[in-house]
N, C-alpha and C positions, 0 to 999 in steps of 0.2 A: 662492302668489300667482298670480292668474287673470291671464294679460296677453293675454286677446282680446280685437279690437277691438271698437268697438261699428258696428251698420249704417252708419252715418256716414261713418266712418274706413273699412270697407272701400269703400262707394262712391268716396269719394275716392281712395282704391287704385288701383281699376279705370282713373278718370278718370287719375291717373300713370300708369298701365301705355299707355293710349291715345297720352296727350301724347308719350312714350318712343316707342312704335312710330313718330308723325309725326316727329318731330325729332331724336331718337335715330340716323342714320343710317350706315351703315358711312361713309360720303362724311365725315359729323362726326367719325367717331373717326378715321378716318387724317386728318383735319385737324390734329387736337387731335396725335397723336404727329409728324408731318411737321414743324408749325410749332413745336412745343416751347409751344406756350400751353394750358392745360388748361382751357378755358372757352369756353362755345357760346352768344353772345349772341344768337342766334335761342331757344334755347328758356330763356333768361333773361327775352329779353322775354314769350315767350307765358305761361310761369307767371307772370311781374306782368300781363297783361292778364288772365287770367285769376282776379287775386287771390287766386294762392297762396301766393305771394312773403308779404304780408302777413298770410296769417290763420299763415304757419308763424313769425313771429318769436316766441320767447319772450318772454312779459310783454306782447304787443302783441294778437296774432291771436288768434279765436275758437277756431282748430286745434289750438294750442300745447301742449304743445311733441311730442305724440304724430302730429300730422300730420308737424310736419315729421321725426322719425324714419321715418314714412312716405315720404318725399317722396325724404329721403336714403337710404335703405334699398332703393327701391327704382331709383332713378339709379346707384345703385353698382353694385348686381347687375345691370343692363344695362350697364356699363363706362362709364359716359356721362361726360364733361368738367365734374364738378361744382366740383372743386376751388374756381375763381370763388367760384360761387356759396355756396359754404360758409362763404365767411371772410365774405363778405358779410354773409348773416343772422346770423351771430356777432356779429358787429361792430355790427347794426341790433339788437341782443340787448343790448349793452352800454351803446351813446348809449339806448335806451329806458330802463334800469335807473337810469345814471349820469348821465348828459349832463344840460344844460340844456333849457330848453324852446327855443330858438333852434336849439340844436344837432339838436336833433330833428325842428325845424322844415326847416333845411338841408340835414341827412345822409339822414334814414330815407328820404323821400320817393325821391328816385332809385333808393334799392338795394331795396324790396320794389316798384318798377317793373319792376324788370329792366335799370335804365340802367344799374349804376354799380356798381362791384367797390369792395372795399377792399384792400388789401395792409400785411404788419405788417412792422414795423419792433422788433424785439425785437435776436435774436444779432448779435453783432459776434464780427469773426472771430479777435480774441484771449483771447475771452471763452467761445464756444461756448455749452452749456446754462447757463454760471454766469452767467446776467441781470442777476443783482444786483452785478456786478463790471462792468457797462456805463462806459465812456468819454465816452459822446458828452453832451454838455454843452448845456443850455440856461441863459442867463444872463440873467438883470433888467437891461431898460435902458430904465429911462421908463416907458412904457406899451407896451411890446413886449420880448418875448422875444428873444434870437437866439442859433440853434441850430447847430452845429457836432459833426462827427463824423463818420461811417461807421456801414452797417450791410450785416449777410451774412446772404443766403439772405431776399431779398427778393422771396420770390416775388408775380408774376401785376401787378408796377411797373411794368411796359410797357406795361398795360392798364388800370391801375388809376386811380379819380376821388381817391380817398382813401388815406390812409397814417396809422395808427394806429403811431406814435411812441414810445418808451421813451427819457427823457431822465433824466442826473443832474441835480439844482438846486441839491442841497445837499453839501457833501463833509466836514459837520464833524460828519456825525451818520450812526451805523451805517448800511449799504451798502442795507440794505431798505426802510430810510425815511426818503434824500433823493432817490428817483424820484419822477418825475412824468411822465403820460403825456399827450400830446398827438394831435392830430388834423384834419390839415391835408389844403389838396388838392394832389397830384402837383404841378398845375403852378405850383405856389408858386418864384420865382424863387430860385434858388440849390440846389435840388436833381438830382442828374445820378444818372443811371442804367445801369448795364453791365451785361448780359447774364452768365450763367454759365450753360453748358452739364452739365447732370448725366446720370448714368449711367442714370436711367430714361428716356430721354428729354423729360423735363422744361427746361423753361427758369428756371431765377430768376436774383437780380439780386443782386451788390452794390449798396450806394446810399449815396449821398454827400452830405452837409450843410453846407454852405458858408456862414456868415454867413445863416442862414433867419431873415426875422422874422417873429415872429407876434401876435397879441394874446391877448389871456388869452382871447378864444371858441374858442381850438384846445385850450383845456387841459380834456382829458376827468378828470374825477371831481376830485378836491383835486390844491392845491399839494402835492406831496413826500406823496403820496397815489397814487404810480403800480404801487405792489406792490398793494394792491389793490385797482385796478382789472385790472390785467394776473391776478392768480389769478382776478376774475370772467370775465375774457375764456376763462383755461385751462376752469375749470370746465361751460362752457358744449361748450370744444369736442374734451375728452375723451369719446365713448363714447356721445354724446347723436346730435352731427350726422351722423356717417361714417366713415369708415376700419377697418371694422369690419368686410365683407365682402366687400371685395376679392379674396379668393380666389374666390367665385364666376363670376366671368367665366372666371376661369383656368377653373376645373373643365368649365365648359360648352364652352371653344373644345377643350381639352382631350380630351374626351369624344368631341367632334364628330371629330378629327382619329382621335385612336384605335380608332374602330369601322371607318373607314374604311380602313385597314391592316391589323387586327387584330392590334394593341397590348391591346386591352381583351380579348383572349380570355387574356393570362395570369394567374390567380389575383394574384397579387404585385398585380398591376396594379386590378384589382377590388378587393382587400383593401385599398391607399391610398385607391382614391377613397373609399370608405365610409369610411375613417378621417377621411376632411378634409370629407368631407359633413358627418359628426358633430361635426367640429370648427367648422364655418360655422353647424350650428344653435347650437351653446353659444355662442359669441359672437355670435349676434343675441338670445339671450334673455339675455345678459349686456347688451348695449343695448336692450334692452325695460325692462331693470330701470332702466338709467340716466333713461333717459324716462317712466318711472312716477314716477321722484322729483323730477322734474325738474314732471313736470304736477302732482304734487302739494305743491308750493311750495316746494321741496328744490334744492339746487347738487348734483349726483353727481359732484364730483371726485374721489371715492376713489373711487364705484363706476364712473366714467367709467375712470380709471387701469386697473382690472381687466380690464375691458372691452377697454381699446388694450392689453394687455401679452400675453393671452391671445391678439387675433386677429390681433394684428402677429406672434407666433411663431407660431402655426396656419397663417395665408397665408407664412410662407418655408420652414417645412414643405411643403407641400404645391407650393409653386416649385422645392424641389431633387428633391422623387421626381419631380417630372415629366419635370423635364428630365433626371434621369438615365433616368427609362423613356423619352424620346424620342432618346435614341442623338445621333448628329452633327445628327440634323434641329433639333434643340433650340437648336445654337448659330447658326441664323441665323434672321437679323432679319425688319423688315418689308417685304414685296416683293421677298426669296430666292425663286428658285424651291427649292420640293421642304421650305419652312421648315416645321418641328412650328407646326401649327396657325394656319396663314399667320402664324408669327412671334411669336403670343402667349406661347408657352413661353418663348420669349431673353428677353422680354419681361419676362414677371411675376418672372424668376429677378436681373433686373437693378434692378426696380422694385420690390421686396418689402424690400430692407433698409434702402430711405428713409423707410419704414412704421414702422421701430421708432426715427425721427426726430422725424416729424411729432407735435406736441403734447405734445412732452417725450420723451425720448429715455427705452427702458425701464428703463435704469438709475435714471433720476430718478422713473421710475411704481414699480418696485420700491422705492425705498426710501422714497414717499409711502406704499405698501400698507404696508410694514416698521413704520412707526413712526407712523403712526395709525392702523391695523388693528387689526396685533400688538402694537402697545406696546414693539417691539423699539428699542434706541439707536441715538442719531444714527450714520450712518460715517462721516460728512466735519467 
């Protein structure tokens, strides 16, 4: 399988690698960990003036969906504050697919601007990866809905225009086909937000639903039709968008900090990095693949799965030799003096296990590999 690009797609490369160097700046990223918000609306907005924002959405843009691999592929390997911007075009990926023509007319327009983030509304927190055991309740009343419940690990709600919702509707018919998802905006009255403080320096949110009403234009894709929409949301953003080479920043501050000591003069030490080198190309041609199938009319959620299960363990590999080759300097943070690699080491060793989280925990990727792969039986 050939996965070079074509002239096209490297130019645009280049032009990312350019936008990256302007807005990209150390100043952004100790922003982004400082403030606990993982999103840079200076270079949100310049990729929508630019119109990249819109040629990378799936099903929408002329790029798609090989640009925007591109786009995220290489925002990651500069460490850059993409997260935002990720659920975004997800999400401008899903109202294009599902939505109405209203909805499309209201939502897409801001987020391939660069105005306007989304944030999901999926886990609650007695529930964890199990979705389909969700609580929070939307109920028929007239010509409006009203929504009640909690949800955990709401991230980028602080920031966010929009809130893509997972609701029960129905409670007399098995647990995966009385959801329905919905799709409102943050400041819709009766929604509250609290902060959570995580271990990567991350910020998300619990979030709260208090009597929300809505009318039937918030409800994305069918009534008690919210599993799949919510598998096209996953499908889209296992293995396709990002999360996939995150070790590289490591490796590079990494690199930098240990030549400078001579850390890197001991074999052990050169023998890792080449190991996790090798492990950052296999999962980026494991996301080349998910993005070939994806440009050629294919959802990769088994190959997306592959994809997140390989590079989520590849990047906390390569987070624990580091920090174990960077001795005490490893355990302090950002703006220590004397910290392994101003701090990126504590860093990626405390940020690498939220990675086998995000987009399904790899138990739930292993056992989608298990038993659509392999044919192997259910375990739960």
């Amino acid at each position: 399988m050939d996965f070079s690009l074509s002239p096209e797609v490297l130019a645009f490369r280049d032009e990312m690698r350019d936008i990256i160097r302007e807005f990209v700046t150390p100043k952004v990223i100790d922003r982004m960990h400082t403030s606990g918000t993982f999103d840079a609306p200076e270079l949100n907005l310049e990729l929508g003036r630019r119109g990249i924002l819109e040629r990378a959405v799936p099903g929408l843009g002329k790029g798609d969906p090989i640009e925007m691999y591109v786009m995220f592929n290489e925002l990651e390997k500069a460490g850059a504050p993409y997260d935002g911007l990720a659920v975004a075009l997800m999400i401008a990926a899903v109202v294009n697919k599902l939505g109405t023509e209203d909805q499309k007319e209201r939502i897409i327009p801001g987020i391939v601007a660069g105005r306007d983030l989304v944030c999901m509304g999926y886990s609650e927190a007695d529930h964890g990866s199990d979705v389909a055991s969700i609580t929070t309740r939307a109920v028929r009343d007239g010509d409006e809905w009203v929504i009640n419940g909690a949800k955990m690990w709401t991230t980028l709600a602080q920031v966010a225009r929009w809130v893509i919702l997972l609701t029960r509707t129905d409670t007399e018919v098995p647990k995966h086909k009385g959801l329905t998802m919905f799709i409102l905006p943050m400041d819709t009255p009766g929604i509250r937000v609290d902060p959570v403080h995580t271990l990567g320096t991350e910020i998300t949110n619990a979030t709260y639903y208090d009597d929300v009403r809505v009318g039937d234009e918030a409800v994305l894709g069918e009534v008690n039709g919210g599993w799949r929409t919510m598998t096209t949301v996953l499908a889209f953003e296992r293995g396709v968008m990002g999360g996939t080479q995150a070790g590289v920043p490591l490796l590079r501050h990494f690199h930098d900090w240990a030549v400078g000591n001579g850390v890197l003069d001991e074999p052990v030490t050169r023998e890792r990095m080449v190991r996790s080198i090798i492990d950052m190309q296999v999962a980026q041609v494991l996301t080349m693949r998910s993005a070939w199938i994806a440009a050629s009319g294919g959802l990769p959620g088994l190959e997306g799965s592959m994809s997140k299960v390989f590079a989520a363990e590849a990047y906390q590999r390569a987070s624990r030799w580091t920090l174990a080759a960077s001795g005490p300097a490893g355990l302090l943070q950002f703006h220590e003096p004397q910290a392994a690699a101003d701090g990126f080491v504590d860093y990626d060793a405390r940020h690498s296990p939220v990675m086998t989280i995000y987009g399904g925990t790899t138990e739930i990727n292993r056992n989608n590999i298990a038993e659509r792969h392999l044919g192997l039986p259910r375990s739960r």
